[in-house]
Backbone as JSON Lines, residues from 0, in Angstrom:
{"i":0,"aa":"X","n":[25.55,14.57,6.41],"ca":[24.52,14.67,7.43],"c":[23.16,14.94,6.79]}
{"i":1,"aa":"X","n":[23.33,15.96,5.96],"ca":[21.83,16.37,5.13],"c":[21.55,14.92,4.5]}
{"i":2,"aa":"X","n":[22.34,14.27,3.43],"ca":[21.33,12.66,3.36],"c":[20.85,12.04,4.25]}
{"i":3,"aa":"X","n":[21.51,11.77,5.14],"ca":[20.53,10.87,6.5],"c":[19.32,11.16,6.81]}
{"i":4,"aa":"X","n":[19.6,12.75,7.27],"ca":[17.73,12.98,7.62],"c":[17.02,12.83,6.32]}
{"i":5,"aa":"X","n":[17.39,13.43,4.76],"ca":[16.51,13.09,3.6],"c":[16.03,11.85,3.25]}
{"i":6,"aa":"X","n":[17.38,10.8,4.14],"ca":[16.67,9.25,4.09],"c":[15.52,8.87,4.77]}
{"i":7,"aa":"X","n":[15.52,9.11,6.09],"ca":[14.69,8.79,7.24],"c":[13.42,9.9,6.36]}
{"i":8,"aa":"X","n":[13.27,10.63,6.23],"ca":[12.48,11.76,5.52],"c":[11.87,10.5,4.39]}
{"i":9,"aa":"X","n":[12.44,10.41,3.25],"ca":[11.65,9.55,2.1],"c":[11.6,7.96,2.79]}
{"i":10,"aa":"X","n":[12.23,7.42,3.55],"ca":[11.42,6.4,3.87],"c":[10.69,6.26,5.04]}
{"i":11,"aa":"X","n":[10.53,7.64,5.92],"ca":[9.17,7.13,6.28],"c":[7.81,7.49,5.6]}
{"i":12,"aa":"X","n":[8.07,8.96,4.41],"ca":[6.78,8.77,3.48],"c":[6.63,7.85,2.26]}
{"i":13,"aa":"X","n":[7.56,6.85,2.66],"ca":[7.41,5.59,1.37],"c":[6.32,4.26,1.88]}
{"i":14,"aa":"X","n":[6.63,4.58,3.76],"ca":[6.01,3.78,4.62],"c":[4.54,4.21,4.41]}
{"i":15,"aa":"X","n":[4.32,5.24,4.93],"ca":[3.09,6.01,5.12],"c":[1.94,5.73,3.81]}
{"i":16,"aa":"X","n":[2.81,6.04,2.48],"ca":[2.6,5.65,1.44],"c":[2.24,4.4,1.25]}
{"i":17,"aa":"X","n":[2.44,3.0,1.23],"ca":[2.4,1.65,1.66],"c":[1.17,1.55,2.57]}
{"i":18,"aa":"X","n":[1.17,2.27,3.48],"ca":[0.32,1.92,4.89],"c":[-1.61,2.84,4.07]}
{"i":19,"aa":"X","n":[-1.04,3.64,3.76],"ca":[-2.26,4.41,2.56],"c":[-3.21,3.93,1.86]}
{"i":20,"aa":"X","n":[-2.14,2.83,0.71],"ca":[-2.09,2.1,-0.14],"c":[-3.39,0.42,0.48]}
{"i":21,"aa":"X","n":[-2.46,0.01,1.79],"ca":[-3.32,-1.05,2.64],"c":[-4.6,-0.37,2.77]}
{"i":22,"aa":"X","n":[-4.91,0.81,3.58],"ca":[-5.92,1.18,4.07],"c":[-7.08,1.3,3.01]}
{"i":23,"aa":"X","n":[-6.97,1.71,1.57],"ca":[-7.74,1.78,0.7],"c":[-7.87,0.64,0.25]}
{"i":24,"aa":"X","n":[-6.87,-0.66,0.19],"ca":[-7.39,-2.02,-0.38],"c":[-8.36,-1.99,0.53]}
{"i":25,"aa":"X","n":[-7.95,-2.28,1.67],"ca":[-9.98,-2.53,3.1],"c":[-10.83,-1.92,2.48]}
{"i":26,"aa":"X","n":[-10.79,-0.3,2.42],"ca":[-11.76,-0.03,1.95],"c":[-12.32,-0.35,0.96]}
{"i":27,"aa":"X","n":[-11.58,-0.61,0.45],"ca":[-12.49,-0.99,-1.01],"c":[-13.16,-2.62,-1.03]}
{"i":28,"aa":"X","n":[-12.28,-3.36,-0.43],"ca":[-12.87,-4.68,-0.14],"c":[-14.31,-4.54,1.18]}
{"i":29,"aa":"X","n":[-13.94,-3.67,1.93],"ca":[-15.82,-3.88,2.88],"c":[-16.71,-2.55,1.11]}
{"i":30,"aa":"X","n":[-16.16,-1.73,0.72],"ca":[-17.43,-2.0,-0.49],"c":[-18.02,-2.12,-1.03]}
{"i":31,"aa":"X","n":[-17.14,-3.34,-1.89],"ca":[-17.78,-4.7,-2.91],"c":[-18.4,-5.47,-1.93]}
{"i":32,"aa":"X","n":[-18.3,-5.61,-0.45],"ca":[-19.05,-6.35,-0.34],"c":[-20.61,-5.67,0.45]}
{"i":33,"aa":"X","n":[-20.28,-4.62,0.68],"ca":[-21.6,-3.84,0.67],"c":[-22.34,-3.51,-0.67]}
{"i":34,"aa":"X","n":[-21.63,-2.89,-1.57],"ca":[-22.23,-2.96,-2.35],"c":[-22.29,-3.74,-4.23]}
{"i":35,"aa":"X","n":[-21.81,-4.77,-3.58],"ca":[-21.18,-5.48,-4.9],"c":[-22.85,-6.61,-5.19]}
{"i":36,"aa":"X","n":[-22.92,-6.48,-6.68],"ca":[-23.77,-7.43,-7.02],"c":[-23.57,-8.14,-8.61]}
{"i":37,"aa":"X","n":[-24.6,-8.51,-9.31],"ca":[-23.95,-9.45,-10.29],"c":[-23.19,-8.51,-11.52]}
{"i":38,"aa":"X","n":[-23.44,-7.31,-11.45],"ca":[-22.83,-6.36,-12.38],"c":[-21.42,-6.15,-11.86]}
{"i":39,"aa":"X","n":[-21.04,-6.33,-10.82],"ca":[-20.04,-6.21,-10.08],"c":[-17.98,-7.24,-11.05]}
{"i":40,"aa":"X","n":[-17.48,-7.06,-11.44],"ca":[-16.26,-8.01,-12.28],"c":[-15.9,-8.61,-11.51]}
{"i":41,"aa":"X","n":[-15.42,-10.0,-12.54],"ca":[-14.9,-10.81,-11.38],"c":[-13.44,-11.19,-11.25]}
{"i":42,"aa":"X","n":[-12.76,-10.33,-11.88],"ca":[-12.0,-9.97,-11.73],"c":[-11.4,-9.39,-10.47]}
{"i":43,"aa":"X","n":[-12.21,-8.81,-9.56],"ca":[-11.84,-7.78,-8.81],"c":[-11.16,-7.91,-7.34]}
{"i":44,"aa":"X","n":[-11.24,-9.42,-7.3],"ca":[-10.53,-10.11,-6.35],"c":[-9.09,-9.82,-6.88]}
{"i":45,"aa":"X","n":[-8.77,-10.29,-7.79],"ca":[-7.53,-10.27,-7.98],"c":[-6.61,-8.7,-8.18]}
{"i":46,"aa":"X","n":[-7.39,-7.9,-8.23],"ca":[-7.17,-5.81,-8.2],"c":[-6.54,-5.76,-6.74]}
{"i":47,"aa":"X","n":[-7.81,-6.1,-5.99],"ca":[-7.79,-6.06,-4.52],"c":[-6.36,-7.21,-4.16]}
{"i":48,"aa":"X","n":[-6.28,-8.15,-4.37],"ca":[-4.86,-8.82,-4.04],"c":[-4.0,-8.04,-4.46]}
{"i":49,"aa":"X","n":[-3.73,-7.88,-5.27],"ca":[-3.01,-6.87,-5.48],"c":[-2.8,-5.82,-5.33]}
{"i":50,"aa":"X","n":[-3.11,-5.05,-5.58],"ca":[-3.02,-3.99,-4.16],"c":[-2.69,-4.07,-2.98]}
{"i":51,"aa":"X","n":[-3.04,-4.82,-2.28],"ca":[-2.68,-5.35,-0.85],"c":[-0.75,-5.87,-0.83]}
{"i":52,"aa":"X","n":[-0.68,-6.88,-2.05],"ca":[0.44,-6.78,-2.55],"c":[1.56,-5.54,-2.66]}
{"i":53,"aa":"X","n":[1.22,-4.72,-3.39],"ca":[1.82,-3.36,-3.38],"c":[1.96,-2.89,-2.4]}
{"i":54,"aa":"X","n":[1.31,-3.05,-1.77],"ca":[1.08,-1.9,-0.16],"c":[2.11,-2.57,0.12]}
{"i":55,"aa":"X","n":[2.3,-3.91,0.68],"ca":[3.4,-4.38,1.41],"c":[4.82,-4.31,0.68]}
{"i":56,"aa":"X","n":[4.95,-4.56,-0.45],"ca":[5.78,-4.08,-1.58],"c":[6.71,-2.52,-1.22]}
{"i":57,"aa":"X","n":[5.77,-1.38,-1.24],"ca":[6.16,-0.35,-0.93],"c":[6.49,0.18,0.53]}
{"i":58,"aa":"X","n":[5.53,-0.8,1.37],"ca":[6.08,-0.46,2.53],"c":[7.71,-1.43,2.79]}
{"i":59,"aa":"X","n":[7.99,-2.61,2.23],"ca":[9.14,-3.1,2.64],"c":[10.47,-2.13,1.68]}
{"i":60,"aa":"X","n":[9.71,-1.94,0.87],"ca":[11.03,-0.71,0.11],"c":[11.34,0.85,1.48]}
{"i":61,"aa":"X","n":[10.21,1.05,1.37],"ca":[10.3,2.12,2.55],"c":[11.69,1.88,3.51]}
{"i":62,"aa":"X","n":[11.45,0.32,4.21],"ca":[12.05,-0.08,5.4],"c":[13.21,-0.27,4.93]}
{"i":63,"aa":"X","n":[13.58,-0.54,3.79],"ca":[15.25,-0.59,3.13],"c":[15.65,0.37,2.89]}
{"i":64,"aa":"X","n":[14.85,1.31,2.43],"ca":[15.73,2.79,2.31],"c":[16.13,3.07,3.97]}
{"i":65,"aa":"X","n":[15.27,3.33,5.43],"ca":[15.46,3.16,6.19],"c":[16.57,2.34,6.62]}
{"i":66,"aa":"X","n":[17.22,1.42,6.38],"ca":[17.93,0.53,6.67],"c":[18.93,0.64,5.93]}
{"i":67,"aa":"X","n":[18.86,1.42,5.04],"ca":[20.57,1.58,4.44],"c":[21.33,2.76,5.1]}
{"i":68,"aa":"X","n":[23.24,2.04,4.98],"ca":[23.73,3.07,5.52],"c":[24.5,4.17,4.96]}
């Protein structure tokens, strides 16, 4: 019984975590584009994909720990 709730417990802060993770890619993408100029890398598209990546990454791990029985 004590694993079940410790499951539901770590995957919904794996979710939360994930959902965190999204909210700071936005932020960081409105930013660069507030304040992004030619000093700015150009690279940084691809940080920001990624990230966004992860977020969903960690949130679908979340939902499998959730989902196991």
């Amino acid at each position: 019984m004590g694993f079940t709730i410790g499951k539901y417990v770590v995957g919904i802060v794996v979710i939360l975590l994930g959902i965190y993770q999204l909210f700071n890619s936005r932020k960081y993408v409105h930013e660069i584009q507030k304040d992004g100029n030619k000093t700015t890398s150009h690279f940084v598209g691809y940080a920001v994909w990624s990230s966004f990546v992860v977020g969903i990454l960690i949130i679908g791990m979340g939902m499998s720990i959730l989902s196991m029985r």
